[in-house]
C-alpha positions as CSV (number, residue, x, y, z in Angstrom):
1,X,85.3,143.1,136.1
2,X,84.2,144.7,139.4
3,X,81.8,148.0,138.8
4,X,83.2,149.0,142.6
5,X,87.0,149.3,141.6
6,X,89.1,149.1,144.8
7,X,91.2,152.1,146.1
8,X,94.0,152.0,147.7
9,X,96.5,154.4,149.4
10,X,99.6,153.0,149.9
11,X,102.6,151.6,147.5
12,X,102.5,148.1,149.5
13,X,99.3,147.8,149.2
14,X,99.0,148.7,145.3
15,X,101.7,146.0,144.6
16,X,100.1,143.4,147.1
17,X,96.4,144.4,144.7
18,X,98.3,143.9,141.5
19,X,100.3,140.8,142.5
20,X,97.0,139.3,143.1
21,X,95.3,140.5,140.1
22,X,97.9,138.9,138.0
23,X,96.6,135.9,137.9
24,X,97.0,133.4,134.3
25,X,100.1,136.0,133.9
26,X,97.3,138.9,133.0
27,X,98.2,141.8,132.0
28,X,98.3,144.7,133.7
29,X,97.7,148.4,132.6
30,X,97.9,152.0,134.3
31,X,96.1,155.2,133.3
32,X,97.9,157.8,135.5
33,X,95.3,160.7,136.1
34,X,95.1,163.7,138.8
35,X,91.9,163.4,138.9
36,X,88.9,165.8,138.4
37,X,88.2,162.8,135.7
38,X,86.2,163.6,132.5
39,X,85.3,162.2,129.8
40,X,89.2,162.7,128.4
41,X,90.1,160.7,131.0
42,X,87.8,158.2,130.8
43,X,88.5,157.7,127.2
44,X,92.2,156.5,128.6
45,X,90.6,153.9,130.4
46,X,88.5,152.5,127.4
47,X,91.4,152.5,125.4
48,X,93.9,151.0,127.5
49,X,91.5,148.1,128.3
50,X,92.1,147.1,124.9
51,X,95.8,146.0,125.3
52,X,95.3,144.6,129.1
53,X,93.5,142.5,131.6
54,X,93.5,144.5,134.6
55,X,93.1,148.1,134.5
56,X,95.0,150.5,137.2
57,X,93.7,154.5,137.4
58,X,95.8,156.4,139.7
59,X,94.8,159.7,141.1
60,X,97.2,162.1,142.4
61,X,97.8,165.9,141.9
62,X,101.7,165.8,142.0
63,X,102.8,169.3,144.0
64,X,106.3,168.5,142.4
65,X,105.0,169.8,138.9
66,X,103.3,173.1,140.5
67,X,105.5,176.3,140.8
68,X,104.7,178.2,144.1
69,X,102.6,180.8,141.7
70,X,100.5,178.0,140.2
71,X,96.9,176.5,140.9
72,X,98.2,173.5,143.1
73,X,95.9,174.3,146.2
74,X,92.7,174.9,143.6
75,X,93.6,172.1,141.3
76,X,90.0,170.5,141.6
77,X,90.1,167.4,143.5
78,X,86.5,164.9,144.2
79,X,88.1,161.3,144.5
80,X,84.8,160.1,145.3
81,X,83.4,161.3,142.4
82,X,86.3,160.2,140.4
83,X,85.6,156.8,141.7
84,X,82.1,156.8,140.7
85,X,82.3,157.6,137.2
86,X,85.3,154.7,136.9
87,X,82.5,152.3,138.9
88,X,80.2,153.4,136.7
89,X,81.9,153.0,133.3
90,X,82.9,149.4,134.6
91,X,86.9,149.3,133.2
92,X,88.5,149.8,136.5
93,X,90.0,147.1,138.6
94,X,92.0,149.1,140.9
95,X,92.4,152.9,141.8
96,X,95.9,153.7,143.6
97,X,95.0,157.2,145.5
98,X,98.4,157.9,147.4
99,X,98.7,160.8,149.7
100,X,101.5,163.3,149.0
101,X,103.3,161.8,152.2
102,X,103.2,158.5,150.5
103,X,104.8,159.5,147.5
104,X,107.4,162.2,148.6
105,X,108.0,160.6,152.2
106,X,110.0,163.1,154.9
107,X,113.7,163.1,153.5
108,X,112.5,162.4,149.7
109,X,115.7,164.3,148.2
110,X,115.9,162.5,144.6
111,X,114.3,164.7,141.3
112,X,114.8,163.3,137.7
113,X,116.0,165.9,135.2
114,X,114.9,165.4,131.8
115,X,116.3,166.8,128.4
116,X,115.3,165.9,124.8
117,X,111.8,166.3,124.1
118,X,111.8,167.9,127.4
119,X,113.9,171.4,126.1
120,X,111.4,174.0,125.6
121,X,107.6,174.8,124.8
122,X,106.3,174.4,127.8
123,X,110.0,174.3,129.7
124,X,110.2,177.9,128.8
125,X,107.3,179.0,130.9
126,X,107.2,176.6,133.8
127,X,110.9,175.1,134.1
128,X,109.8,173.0,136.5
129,X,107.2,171.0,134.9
130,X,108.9,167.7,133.4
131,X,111.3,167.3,136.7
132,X,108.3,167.2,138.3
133,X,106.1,165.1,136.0
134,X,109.0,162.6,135.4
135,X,109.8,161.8,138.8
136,X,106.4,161.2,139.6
137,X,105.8,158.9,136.7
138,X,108.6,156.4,137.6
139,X,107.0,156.6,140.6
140,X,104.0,155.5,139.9
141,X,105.5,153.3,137.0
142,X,107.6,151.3,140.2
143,X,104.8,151.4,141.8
144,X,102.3,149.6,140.3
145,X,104.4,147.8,137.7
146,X,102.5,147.6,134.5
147,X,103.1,145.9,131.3
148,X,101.4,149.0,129.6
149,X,100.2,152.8,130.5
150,X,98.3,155.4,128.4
151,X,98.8,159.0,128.4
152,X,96.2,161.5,126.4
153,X,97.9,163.3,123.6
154,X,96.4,166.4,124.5
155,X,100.0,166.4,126.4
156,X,101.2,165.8,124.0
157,X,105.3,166.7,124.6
158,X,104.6,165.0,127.8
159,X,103.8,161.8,126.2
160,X,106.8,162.3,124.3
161,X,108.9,163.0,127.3
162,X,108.2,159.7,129.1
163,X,108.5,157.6,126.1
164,X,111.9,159.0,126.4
165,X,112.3,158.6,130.3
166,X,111.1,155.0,130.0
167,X,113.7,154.2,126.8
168,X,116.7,156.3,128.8
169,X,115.8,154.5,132.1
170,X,115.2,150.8,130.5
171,X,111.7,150.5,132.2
172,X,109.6,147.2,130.9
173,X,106.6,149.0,130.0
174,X,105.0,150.0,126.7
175,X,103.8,153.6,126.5
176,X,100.8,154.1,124.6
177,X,99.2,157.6,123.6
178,X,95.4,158.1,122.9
179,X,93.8,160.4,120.8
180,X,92.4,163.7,122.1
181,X,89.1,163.9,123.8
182,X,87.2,167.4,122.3
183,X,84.2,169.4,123.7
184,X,81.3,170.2,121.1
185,X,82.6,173.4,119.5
186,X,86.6,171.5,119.5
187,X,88.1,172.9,123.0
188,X,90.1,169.9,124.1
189,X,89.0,168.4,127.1
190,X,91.0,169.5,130.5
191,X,90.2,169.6,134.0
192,X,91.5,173.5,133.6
193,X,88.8,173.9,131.5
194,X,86.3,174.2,134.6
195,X,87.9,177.8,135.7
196,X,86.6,179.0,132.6
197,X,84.1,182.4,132.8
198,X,81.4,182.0,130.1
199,X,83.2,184.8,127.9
200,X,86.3,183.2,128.2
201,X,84.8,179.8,127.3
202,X,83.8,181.0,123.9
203,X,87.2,182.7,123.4
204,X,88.4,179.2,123.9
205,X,86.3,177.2,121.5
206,X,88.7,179.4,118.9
207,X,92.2,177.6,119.9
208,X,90.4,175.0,118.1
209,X,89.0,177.0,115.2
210,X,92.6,178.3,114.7
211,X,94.8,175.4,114.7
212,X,92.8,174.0,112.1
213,X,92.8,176.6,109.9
214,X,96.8,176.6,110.3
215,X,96.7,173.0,109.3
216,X,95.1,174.1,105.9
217,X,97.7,176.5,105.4
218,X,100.4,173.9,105.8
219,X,98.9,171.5,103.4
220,X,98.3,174.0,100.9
221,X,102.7,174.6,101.5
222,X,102.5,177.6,103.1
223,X,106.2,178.9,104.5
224,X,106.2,177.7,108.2
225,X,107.0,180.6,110.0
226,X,104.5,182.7,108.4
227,X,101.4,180.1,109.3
228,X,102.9,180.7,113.0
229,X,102.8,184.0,112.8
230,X,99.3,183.9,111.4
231,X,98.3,181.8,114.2
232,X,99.9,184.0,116.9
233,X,98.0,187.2,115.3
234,X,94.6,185.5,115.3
235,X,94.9,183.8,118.7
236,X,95.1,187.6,119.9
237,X,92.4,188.7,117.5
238,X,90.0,186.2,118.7
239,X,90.2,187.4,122.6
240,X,93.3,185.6,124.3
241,X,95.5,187.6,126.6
242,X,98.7,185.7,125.6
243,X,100.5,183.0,123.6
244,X,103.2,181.6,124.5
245,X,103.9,179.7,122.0
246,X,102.7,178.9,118.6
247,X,104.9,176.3,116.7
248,X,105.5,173.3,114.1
249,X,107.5,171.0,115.5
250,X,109.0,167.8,114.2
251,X,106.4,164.9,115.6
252,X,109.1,162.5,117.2
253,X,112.0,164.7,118.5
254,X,109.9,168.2,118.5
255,X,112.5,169.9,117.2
256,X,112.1,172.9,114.8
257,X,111.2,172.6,111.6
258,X,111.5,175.1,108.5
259,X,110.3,172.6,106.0
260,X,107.7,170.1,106.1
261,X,109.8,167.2,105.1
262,X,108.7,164.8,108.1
263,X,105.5,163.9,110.2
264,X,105.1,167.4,112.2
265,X,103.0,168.7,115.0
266,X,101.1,171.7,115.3
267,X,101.2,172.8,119.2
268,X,99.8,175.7,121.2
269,X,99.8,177.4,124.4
270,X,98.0,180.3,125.5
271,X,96.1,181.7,128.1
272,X,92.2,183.7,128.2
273,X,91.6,184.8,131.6
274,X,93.5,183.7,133.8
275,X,93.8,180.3,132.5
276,X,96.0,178.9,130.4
277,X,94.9,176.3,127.7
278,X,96.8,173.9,125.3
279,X,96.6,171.9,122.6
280,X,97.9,170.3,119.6
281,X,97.2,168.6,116.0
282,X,99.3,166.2,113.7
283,X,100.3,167.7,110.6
């Protein structure tokens, strides 16, 4: 395997890369990424090479899942450096680096609306997040074709809404979710994480903190809704400006849950500074 992956910038030329690579009916894999890669990231591509021959990364930051109020414009982009460290760890056969004109041509008019897993948590704050993210994932998923790709759970209800995109719309790929990638003191690992100020970094080491001590109140049966109200109180306590939500959810279908009578997930969002963090833990 190359330690100079490839990039390319258009979808012809992407399928014209991976036709070739296919070679002895390899298989092919795609780690879908808008780059500002860390080690998170990273730990998509090492996992993914597991299942495949040929390892895809693409890197695009997708304006379609960006309100007009959010950080599209300061989203941190350094595809060069991106390519480096994917060079450098050796994994990557190919990186597809479209521009936005090559994904949402002039006259792009079509939008995939998305329910299910979709409905709430992080619908309620930014409506137009999973439109955005599913359209651009069958994108990228026609694009490149694989038999496999690998989202970070650190997403974790976007992983679950484009397992249910790809089952809904009968796409031939497997959808695979790796575990979350954690700094030192447990933040989760986020390309967000870099407009951080030093105070509000250690405020953010506590998500972490936090959600783990709510874990131990749910195994020792403590009534759901007060362990969320718990967490909600000492989220504030410990220095962040807001939560917007704070919830046990049902694992597959993230619905609510009163009892703990199913695999459940613990899942967070809230914001120190002015940035907003999120993260989750099985149950």
């Amino acid at each position: 395997m190359s330690n100079s992956p490839q990039i390319v910038t258009t979808v012809a030329e992407l399928r014209h890369r991976v036709t070739a690579l296919r070679e002895d009916d390899s298989r092919v894999g795609l780690v879908p990424t808008m780059g500002a890669l860390h080690a998170g990231h990273l730990s998509l591509v090492k996992e993914i090479q597991k299942h495949v021959d040929v390892v895809v990364v693409s890197i695009f930051v997708n304006p379609a899942q960006f309100a007009p109020n959010e950080d599209f414009d300061r989203y941190p982009r350094a595809l060069m450096a991106d390519a480096e460290k994917l060079g450098a760890s050796g994994e990557t056969d190919l990186i597809f680096a479209p521009s936005v004109g090559e994904m949402y041509p002039p006259g792009f008019a079509t939008n995939i609306d998305v329910g299910g897993p979709a409905v709430g948590l992080e619908s309620e704050t930014r409506p137009h997040f999973f439109a955005g993210v599913a359209t651009v994932v069958a994108k990228l998923l026609l694009a490149a074709l694989p038999d496999v790709a690998m989202f970070g759970e650190k997403d974790y209800q976007q992983l679950l809404v484009i397992r249910r995109l790809v089952a809904d719309l009968g796409l031939n790929v497997e959808i695979l979710g790796a575990p979350i990638i954690r700094e030192r003191d447990g933040l989760a690992m986020s390309s967000r994480n870099a407009y951080l100020a030093e105070g509000d970094r250690k405020v953010a080491g506590q998500l972490n903190v936090v959600l783990q001590s709510l874990i131990a109140e749910l195994r020792d049966v403590s009534p759901i809704s007060d362990v969320e109200d718990n967490g909600k109180r000492a989220l504030l306590a410990a220095g962040f400006k807001t939560v917007d939500y704070l919830t046990v959810r049902d694992a597959e279908t993230l619905a609510p849950l009163a009892t703990l009578d199913r695999p459940a997930r613990l899942l967070a969002a809230a914001t120190v500074g002015n940035t907003r963090l999120i993260d989750n833990m099985a149950v």
